[in-house]
C-alpha positions in Angstrom: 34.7 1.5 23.1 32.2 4.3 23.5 28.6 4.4 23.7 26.0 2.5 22.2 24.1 4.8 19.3 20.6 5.1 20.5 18.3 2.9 18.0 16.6 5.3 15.5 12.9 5.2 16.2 10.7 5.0 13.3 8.4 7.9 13.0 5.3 8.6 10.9 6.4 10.5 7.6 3.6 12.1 5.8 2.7 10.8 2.3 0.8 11.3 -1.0 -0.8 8.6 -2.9 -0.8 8.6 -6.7 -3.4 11.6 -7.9 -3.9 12.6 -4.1 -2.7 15.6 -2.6 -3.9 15.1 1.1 -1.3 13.5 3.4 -1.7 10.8 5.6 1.0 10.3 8.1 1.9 6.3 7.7 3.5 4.5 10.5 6.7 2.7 9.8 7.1 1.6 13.4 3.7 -1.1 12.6 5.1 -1.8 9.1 3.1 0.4 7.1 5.4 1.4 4.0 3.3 2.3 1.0 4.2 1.5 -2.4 4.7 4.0 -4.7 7.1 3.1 -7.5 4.8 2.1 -10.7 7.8 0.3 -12.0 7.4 -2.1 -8.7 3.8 -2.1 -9.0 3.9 -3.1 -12.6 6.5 -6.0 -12.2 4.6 -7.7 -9.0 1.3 -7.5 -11.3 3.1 -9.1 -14.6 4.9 -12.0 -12.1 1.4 -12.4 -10.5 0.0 -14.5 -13.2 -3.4 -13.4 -12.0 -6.3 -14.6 -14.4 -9.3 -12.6 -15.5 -11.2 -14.8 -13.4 -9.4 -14.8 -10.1 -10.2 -13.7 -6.8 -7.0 -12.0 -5.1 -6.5 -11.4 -1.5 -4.7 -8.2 -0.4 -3.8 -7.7 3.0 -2.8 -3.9 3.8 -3.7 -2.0 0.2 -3.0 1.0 2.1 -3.7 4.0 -0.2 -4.6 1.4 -3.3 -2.0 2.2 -5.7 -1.9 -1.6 -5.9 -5.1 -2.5 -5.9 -6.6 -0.2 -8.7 -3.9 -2.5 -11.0 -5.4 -6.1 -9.2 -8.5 -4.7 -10.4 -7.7 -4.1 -13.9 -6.1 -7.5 -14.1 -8.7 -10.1 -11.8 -12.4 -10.5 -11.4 -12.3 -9.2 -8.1 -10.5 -7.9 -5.3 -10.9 -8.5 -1.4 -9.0 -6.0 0.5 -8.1 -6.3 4.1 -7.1 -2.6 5.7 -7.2 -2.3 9.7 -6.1 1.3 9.5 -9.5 3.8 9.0 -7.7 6.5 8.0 -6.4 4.1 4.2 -10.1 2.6 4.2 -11.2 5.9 3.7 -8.7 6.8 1.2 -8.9 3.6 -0.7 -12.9 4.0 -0.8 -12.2 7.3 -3.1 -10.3 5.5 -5.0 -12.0 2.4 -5.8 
């Protein structure tokens, strides 16, 4: 038997939201993965069932890239962001 393998820490890659060239390092280690894929983005809005008139909740919209879509589909969106550094970003966004 040899040695354990050291677990790989996470470490904060820098990203680009969509239309944004600025980079904004994310931290995986505190679960912050940002959605990019607008296939994924697409197929959580069409199995949402969300309603011109709904309210929707998003916890963590990160850079937005989710959010501008919940906006184009409900009446409104309440996003909760703890991280300054995506508040800002999402506020030139939306």
């Amino acid at each position: 038997m040899g040695k354990p393998k050291p677990r790989k820490q996470g470490k904060d890659k820098p990203s680009t939201s969509a239309g944004n060239k600025q980079e904004i390092p994310f931290n995986t280690d505190r679960g912050q993965h940002i959605l990019k894929n607008p296939g994924v983005v697409n197929a959580i809005i069409e199995k949402s069932a969300i309603k011109s008139t709904d309210t929707v909740l998003e916890v963590g919209p990160g850079t937005g890239n989710l959010t501008v879509k919940l906006l184009e589909k409900s009446k409104n969106v309440v996003a909760c962001e703890i991280d300054h550094r995506l508040i800002a970003e999402l506020k030139k966004r939306v």
